[in-house]
Biopython code that builds the backbone (N, CA, C, O; Angstrom):
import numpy as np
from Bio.PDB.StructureBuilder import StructureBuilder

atoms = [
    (1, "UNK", "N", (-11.914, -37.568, 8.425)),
    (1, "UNK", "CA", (-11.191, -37.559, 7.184)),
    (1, "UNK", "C", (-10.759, -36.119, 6.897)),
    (1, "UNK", "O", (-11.488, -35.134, 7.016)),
    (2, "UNK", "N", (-9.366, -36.123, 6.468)),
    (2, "UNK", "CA", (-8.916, -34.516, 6.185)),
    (2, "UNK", "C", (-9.214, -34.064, 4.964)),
    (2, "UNK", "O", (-9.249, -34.982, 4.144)),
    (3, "UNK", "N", (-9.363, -33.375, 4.677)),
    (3, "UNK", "CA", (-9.230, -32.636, 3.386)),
    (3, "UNK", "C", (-7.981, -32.202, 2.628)),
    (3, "UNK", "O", (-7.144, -31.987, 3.505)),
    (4, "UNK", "N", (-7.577, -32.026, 1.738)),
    (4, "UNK", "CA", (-6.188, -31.454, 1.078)),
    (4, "UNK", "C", (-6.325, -30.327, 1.032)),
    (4, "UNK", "O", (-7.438, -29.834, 0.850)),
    (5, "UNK", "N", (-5.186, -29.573, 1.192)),
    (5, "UNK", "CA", (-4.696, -28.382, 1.333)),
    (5, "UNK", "C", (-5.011, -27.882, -0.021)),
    (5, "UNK", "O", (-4.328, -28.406, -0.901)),
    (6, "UNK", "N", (-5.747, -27.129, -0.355)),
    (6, "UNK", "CA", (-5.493, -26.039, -1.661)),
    (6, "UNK", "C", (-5.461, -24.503, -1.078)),
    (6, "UNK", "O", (-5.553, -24.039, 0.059)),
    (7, "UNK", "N", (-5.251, -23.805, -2.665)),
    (7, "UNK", "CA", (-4.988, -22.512, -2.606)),
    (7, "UNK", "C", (-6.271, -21.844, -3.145)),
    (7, "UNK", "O", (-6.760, -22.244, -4.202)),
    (8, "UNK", "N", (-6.819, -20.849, -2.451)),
    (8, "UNK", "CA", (-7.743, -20.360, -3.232)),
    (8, "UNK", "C", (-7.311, -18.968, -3.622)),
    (8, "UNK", "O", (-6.899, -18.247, -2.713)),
    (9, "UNK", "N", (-7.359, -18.394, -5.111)),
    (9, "UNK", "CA", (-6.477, -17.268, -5.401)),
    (9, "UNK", "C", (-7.597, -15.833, -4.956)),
    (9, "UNK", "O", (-8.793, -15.854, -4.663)),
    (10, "UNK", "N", (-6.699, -14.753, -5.051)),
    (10, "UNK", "CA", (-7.699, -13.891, -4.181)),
    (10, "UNK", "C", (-7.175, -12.660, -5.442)),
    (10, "UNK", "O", (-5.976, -12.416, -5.578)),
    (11, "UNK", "N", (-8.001, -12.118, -6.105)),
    (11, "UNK", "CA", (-8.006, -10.907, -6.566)),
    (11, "UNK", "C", (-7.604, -9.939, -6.312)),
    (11, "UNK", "O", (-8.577, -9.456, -5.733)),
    (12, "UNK", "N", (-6.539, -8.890, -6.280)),
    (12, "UNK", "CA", (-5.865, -8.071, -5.694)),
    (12, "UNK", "C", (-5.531, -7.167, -6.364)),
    (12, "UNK", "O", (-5.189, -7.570, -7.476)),
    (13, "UNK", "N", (-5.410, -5.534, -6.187)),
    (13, "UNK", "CA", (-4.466, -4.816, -7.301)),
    (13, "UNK", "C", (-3.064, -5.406, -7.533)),
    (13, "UNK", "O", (-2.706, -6.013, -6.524)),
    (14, "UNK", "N", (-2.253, -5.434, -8.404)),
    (14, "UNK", "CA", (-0.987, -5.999, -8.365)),
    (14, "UNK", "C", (-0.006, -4.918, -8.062)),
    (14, "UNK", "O", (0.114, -3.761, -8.465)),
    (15, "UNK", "N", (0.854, -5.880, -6.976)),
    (15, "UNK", "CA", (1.732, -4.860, -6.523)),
    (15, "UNK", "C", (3.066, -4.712, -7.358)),
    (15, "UNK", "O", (3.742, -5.407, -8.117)),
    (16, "UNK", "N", (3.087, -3.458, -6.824)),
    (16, "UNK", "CA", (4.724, -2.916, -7.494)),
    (16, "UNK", "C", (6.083, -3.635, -7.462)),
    (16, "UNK", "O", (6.743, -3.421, -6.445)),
    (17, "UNK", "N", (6.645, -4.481, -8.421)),
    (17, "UNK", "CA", (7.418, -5.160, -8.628)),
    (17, "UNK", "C", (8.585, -5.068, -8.048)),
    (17, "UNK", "O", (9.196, -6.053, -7.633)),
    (18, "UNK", "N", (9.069, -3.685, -7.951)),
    (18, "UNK", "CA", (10.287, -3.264, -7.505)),
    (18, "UNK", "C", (10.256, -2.481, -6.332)),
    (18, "UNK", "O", (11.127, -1.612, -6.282)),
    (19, "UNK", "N", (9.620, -2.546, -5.546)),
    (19, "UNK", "CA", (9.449, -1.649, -4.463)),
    (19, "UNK", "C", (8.027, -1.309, -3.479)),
    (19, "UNK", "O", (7.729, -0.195, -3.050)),
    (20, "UNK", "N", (7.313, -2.498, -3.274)),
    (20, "UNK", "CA", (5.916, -2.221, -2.870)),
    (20, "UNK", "C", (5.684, -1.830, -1.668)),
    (20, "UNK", "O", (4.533, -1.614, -1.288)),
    (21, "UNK", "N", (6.792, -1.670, -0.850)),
    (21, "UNK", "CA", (6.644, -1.418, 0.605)),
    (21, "UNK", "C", (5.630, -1.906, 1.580)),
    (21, "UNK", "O", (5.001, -1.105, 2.271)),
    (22, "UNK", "N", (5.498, -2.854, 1.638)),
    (22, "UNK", "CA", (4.412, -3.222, 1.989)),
    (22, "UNK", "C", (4.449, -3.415, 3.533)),
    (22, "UNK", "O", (5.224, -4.113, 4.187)),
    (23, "UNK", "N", (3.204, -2.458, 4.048)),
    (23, "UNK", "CA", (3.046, -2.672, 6.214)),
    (23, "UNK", "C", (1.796, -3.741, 6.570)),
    (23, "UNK", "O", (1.004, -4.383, 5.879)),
    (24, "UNK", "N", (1.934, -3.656, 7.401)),
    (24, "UNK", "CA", (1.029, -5.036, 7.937)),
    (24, "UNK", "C", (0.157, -4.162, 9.304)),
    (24, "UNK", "O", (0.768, -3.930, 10.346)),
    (25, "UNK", "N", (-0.754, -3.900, 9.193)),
    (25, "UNK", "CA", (-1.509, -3.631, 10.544)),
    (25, "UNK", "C", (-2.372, -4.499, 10.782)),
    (25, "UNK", "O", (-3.156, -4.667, 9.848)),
    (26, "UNK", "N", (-2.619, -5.426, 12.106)),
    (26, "UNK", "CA", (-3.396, -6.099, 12.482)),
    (26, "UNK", "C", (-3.535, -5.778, 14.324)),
    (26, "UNK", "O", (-2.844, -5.110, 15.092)),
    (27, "UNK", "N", (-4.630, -6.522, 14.491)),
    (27, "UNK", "CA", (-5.259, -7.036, 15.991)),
    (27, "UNK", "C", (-5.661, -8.214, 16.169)),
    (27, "UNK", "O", (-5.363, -9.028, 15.295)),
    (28, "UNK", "N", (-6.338, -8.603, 17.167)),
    (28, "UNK", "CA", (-6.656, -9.866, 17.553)),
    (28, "UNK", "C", (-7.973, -10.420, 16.158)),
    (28, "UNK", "O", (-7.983, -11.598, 15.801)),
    (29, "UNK", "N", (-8.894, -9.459, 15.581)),
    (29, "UNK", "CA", (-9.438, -9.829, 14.876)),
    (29, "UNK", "C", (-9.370, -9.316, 13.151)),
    (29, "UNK", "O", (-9.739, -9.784, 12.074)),
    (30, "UNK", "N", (-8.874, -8.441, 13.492)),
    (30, "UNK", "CA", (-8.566, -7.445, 12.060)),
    (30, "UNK", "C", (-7.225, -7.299, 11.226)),
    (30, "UNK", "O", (-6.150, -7.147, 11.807)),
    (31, "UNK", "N", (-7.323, -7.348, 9.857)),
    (31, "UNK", "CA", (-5.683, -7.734, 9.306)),
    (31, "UNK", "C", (-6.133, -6.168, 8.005)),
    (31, "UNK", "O", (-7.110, -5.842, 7.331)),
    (32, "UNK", "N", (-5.086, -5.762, 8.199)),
    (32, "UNK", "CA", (-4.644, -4.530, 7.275)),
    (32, "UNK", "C", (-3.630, -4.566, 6.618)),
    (32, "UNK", "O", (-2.556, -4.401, 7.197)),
    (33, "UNK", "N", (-3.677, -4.811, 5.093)),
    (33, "UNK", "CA", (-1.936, -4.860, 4.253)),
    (33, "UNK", "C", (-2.333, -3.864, 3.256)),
    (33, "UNK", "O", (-3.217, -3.768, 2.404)),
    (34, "UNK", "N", (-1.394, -3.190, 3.658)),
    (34, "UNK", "CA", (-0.851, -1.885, 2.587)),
    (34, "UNK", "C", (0.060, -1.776, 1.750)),
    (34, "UNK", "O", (1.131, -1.934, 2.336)),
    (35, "UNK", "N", (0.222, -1.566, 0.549)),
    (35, "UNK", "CA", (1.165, -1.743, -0.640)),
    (35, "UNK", "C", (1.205, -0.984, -1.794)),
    (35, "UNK", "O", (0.132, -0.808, -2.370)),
    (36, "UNK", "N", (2.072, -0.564, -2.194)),
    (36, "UNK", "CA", (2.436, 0.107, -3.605)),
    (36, "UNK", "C", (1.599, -0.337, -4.583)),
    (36, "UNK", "O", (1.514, -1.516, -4.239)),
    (37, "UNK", "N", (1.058, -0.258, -5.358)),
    (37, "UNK", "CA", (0.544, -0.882, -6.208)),
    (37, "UNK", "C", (0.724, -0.338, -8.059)),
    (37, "UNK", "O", (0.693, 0.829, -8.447)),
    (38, "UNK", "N", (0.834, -1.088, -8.585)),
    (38, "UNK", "CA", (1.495, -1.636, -9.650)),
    (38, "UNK", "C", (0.476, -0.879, -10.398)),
    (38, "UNK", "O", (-0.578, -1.461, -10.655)),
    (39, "UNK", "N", (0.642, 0.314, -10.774)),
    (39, "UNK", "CA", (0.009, 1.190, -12.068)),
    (39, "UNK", "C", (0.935, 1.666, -13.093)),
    (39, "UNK", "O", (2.017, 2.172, -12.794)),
    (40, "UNK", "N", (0.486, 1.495, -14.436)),
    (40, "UNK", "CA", (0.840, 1.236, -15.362)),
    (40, "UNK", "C", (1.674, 3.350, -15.574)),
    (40, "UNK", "O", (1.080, 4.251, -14.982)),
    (41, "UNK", "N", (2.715, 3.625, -16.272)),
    (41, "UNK", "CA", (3.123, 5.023, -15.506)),
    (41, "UNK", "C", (3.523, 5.416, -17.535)),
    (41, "UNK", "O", (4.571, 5.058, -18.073)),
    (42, "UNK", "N", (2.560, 6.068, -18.150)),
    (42, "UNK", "CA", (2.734, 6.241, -19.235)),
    (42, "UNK", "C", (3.967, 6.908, -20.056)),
    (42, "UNK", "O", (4.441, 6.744, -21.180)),
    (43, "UNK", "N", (4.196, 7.575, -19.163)),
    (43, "UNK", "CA", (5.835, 8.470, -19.208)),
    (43, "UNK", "C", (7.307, 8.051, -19.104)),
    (43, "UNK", "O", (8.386, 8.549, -19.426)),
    (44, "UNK", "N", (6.700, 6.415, -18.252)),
    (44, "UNK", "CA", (8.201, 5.253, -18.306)),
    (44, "UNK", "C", (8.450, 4.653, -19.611)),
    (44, "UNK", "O", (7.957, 3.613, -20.048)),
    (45, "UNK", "N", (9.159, 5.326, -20.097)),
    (45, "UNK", "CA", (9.624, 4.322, -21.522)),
    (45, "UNK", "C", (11.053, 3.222, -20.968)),
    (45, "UNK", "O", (11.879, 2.753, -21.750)),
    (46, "UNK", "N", (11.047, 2.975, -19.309)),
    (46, "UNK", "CA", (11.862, 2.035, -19.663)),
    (46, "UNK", "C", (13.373, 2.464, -19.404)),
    (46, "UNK", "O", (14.005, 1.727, -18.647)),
    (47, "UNK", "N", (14.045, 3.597, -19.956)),
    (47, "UNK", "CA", (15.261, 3.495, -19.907)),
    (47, "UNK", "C", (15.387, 5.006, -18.874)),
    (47, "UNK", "O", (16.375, 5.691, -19.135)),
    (48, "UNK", "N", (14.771, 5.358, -18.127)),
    (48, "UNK", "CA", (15.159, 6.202, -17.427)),
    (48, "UNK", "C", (14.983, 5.449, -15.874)),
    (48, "UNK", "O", (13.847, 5.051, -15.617)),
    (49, "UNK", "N", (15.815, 5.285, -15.065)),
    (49, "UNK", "CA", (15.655, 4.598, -13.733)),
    (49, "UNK", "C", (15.134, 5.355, -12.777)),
    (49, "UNK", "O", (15.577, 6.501, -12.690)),
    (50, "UNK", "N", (14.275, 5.002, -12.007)),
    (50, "UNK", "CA", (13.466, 5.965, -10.924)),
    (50, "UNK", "C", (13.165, 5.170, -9.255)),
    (50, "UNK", "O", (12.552, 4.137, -8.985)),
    (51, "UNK", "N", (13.723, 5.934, -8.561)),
    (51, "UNK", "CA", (13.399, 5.654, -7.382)),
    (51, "UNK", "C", (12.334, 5.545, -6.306)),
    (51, "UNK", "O", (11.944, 6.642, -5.906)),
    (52, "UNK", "N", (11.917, 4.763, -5.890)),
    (52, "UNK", "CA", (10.940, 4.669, -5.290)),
    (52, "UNK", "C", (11.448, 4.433, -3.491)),
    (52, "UNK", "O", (12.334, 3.711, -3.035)),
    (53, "UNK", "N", (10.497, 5.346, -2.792)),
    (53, "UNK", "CA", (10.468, 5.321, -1.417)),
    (53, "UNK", "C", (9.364, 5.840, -0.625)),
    (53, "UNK", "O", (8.361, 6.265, -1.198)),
    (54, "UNK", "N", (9.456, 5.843, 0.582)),
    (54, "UNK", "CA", (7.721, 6.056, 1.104)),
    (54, "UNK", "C", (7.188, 7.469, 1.243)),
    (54, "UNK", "O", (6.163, 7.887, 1.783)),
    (55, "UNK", "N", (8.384, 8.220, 0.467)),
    (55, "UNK", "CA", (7.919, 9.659, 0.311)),
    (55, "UNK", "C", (7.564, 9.501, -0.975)),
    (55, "UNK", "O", (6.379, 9.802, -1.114)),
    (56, "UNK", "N", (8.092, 9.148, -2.009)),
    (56, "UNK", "CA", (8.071, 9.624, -3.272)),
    (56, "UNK", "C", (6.207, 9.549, -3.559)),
    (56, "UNK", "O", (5.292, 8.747, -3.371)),
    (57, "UNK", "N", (6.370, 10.691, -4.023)),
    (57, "UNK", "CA", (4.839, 11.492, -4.462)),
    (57, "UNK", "C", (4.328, 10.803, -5.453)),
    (57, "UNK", "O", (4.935, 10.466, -6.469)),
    (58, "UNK", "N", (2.713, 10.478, -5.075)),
    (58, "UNK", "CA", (1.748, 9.871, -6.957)),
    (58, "UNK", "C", (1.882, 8.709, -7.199)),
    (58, "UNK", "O", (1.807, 8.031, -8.223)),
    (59, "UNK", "N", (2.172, 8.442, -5.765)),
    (59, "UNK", "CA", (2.056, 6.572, -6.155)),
    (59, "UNK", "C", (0.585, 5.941, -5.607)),
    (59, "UNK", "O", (0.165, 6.292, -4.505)),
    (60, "UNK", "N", (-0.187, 4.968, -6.464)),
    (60, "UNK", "CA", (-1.518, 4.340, -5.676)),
    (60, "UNK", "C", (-1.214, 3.338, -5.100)),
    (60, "UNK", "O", (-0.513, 2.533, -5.713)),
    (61, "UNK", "N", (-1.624, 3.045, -3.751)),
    (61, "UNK", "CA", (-1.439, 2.939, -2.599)),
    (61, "UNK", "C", (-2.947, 1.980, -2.110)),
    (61, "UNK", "O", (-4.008, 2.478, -1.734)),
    (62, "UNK", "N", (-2.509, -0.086, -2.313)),
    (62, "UNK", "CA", (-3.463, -0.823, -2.301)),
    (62, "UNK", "C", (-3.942, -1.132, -0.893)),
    (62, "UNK", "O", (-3.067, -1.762, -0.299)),
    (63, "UNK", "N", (-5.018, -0.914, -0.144)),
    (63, "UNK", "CA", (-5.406, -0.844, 1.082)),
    (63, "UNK", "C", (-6.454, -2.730, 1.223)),
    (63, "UNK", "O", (-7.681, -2.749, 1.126)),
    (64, "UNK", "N", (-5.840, -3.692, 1.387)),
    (64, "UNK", "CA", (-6.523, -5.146, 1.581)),
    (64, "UNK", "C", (-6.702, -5.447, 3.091)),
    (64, "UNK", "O", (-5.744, -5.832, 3.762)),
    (65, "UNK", "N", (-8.016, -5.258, 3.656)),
    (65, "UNK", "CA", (-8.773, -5.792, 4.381)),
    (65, "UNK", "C", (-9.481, -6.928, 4.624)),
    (65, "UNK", "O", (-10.358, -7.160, 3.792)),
    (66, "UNK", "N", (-9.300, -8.112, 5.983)),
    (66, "UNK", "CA", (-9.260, -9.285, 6.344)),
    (66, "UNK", "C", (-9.865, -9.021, 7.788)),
    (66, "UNK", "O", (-9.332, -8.568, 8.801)),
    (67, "UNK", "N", (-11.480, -9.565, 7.477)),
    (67, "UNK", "CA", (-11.770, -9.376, 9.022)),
    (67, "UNK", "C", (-13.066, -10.373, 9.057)),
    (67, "UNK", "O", (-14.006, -10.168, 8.288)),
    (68, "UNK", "N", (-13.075, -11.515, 10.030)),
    (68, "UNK", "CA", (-12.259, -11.575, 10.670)),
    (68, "UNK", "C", (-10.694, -12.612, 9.765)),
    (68, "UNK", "O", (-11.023, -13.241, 8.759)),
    (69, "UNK", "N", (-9.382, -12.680, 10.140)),
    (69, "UNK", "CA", (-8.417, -13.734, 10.173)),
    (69, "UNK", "C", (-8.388, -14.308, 10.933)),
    (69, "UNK", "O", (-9.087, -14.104, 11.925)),
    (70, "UNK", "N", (-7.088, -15.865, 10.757)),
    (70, "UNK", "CA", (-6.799, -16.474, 11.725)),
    (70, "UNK", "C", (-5.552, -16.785, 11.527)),
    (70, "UNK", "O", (-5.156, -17.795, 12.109)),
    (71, "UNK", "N", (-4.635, -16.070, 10.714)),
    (71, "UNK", "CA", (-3.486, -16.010, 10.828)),
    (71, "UNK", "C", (-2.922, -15.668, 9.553)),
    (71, "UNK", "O", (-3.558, -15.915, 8.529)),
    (72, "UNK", "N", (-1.221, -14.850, 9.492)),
    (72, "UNK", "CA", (-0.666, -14.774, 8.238)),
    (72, "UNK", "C", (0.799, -14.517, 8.394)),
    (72, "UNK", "O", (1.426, -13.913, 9.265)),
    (73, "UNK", "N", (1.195, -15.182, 7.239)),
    (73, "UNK", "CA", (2.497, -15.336, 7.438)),
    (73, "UNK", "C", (3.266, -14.271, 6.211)),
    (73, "UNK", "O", (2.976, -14.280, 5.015)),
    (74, "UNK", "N", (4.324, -13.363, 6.886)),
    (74, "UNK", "CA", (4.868, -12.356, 6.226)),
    (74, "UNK", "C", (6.061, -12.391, 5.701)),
    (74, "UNK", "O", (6.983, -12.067, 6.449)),
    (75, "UNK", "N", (6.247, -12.616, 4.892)),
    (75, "UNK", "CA", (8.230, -12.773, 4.781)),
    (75, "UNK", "C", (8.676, -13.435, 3.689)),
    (75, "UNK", "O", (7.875, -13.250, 2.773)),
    (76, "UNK", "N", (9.523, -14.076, 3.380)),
    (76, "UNK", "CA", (10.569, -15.053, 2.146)),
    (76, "UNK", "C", (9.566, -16.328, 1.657)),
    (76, "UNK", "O", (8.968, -16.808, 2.620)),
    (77, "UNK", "N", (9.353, -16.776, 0.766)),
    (77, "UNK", "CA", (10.325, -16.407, -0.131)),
    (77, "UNK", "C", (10.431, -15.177, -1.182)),
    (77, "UNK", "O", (9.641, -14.334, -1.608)),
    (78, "UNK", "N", (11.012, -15.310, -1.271)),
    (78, "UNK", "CA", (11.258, -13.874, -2.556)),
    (78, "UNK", "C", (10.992, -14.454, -4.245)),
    (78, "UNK", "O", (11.296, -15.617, -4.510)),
    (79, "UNK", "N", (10.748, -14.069, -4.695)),
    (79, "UNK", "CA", (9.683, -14.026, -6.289)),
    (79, "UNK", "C", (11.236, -15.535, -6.913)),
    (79, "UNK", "O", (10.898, -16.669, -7.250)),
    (80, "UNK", "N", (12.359, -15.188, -6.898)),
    (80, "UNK", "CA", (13.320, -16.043, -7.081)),
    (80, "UNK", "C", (13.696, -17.327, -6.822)),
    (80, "UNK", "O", (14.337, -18.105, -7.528)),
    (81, "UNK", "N", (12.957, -17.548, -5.100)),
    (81, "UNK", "CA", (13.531, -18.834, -4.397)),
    (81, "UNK", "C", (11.551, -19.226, -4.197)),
    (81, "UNK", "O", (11.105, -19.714, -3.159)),
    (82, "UNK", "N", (10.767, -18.915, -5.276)),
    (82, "UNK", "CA", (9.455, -19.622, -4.541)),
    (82, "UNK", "C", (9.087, -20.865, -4.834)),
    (82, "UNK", "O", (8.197, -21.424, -4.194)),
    (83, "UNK", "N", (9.821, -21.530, -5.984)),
    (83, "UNK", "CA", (9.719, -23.060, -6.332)),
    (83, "UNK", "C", (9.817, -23.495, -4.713)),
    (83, "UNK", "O", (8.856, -24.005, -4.138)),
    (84, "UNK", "N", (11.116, -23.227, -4.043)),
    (84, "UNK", "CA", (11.095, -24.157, -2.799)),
    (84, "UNK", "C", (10.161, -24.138, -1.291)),
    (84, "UNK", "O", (10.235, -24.521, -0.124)),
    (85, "UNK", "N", (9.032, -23.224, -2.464)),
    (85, "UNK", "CA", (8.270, -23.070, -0.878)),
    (85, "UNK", "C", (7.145, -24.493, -1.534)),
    (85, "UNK", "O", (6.875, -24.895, -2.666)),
    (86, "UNK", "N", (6.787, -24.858, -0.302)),
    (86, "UNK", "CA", (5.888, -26.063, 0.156)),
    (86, "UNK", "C", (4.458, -26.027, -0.443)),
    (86, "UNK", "O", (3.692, -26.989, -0.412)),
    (87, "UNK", "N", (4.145, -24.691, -1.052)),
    (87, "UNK", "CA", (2.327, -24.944, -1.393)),
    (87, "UNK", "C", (2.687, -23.928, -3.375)),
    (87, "UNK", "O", (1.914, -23.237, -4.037)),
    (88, "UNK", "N", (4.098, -24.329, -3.642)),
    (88, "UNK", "CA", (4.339, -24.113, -4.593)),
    (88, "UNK", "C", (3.960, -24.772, -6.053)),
    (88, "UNK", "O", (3.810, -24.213, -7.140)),
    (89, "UNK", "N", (3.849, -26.310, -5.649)),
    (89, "UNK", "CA", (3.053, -27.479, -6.214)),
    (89, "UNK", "C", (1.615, -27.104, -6.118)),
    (89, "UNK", "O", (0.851, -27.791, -6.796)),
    (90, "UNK", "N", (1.188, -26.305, -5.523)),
    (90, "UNK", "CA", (-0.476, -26.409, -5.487)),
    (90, "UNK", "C", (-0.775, -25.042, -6.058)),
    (90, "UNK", "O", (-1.965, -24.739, -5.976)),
    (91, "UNK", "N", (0.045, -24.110, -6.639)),
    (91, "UNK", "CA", (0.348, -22.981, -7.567)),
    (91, "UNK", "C", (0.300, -21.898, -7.106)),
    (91, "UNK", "O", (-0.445, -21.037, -7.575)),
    (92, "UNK", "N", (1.364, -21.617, -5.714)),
    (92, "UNK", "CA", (1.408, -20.576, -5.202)),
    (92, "UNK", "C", (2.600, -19.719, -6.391)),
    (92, "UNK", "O", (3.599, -20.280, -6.842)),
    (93, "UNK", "N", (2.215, -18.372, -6.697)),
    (93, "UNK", "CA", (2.873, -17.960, -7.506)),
    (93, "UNK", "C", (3.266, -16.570, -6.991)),
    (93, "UNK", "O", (2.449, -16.009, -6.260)),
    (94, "UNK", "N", (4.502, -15.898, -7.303)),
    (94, "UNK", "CA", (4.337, -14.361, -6.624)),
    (94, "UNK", "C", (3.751, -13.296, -6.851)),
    (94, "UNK", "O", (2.964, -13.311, -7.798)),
    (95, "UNK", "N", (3.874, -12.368, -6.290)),
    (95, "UNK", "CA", (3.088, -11.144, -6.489)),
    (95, "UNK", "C", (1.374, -11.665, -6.502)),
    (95, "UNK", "O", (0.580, -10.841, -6.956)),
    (96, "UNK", "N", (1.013, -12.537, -6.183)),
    (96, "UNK", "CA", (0.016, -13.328, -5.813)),
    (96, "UNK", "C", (-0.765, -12.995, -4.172)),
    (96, "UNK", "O", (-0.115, -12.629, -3.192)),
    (97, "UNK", "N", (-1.813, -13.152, -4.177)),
    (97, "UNK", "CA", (-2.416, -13.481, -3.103)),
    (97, "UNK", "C", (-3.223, -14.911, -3.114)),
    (97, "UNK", "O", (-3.709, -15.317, -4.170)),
    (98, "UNK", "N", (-3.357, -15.744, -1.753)),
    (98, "UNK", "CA", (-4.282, -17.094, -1.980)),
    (98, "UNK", "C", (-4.698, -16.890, -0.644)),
    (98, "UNK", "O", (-4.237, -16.037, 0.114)),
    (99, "UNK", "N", (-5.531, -17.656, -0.403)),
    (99, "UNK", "CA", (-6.400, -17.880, 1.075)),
    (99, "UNK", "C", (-5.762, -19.643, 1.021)),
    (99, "UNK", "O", (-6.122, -20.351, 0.081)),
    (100, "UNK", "N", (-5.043, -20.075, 1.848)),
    (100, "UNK", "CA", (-5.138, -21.557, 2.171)),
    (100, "UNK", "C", (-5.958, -22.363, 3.342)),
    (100, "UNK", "O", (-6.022, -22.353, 4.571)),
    (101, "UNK", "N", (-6.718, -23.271, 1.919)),
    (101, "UNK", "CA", (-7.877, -23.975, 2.716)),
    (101, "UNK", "C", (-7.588, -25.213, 3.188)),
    (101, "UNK", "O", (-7.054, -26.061, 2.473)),
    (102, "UNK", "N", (-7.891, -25.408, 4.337)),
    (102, "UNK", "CA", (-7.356, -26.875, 4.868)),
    (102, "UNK", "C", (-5.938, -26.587, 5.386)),
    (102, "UNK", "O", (-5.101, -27.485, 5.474)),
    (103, "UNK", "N", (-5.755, -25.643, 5.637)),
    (103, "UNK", "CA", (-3.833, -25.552, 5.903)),
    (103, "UNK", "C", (-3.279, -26.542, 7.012)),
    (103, "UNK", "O", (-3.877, -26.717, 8.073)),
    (104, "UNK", "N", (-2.373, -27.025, 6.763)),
    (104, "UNK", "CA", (-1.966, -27.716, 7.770)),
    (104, "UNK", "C", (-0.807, -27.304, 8.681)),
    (104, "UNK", "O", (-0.479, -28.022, 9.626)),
]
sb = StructureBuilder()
sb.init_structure("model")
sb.init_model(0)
sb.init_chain("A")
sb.init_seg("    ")
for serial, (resi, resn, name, xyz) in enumerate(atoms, 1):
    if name == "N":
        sb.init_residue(resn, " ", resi, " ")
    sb.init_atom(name, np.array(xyz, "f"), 0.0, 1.0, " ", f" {name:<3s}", serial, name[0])
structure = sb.get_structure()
């Protein structure tokens, strides 16, 4: 008998909305995701626009470790088109992390 697919949500710093850059280092047993992370910047009131890139200085920088994995998938949808992803009904949401149990 199978089990149903759920999401289990995973606690994470939250990443940077507009720019998290996010790299992926892995191996056969070890998963490394690196990302911008979403700190609150007391001096943004908002109407001054600021650029972000993998130089720009004083940004915190979320280091999530996975060991061992057994797989992960990197890419689309984007925060816009995630209604049409498939484990969207089971409350995959963005800027989110989940572990899926039972995946099929």
């Amino acid at each position: 008998m199978s089990t149903a697919e759920t999401l289990l949500p995973i606690e994470v710093p939250p990443s940077s909305a507009g720019a998290p850059l996010p790299h992926i280092f892995a191996d056969e047993g070890r998963l490394l995701i690196a990302y911008l992370a979403n700190v609150p910047d007391s001096s943004f009131d908002g109407t001054n626009p600021r650029s972000v890139s993998a130089t720009t200085g004083n940004q915190s920088v979320a280091i999530l470790t996975a060991d061992p994995y057994l797989a992960l998938q990197f890419g689309p949808p984007n925060d816009e088109a995630i209604s049409g992803h498939r484990l969207y009904g089971l409350g995959l949401q963005p800027y989110s992390a989940f572990e899926v149990l039972n995946s099929s």
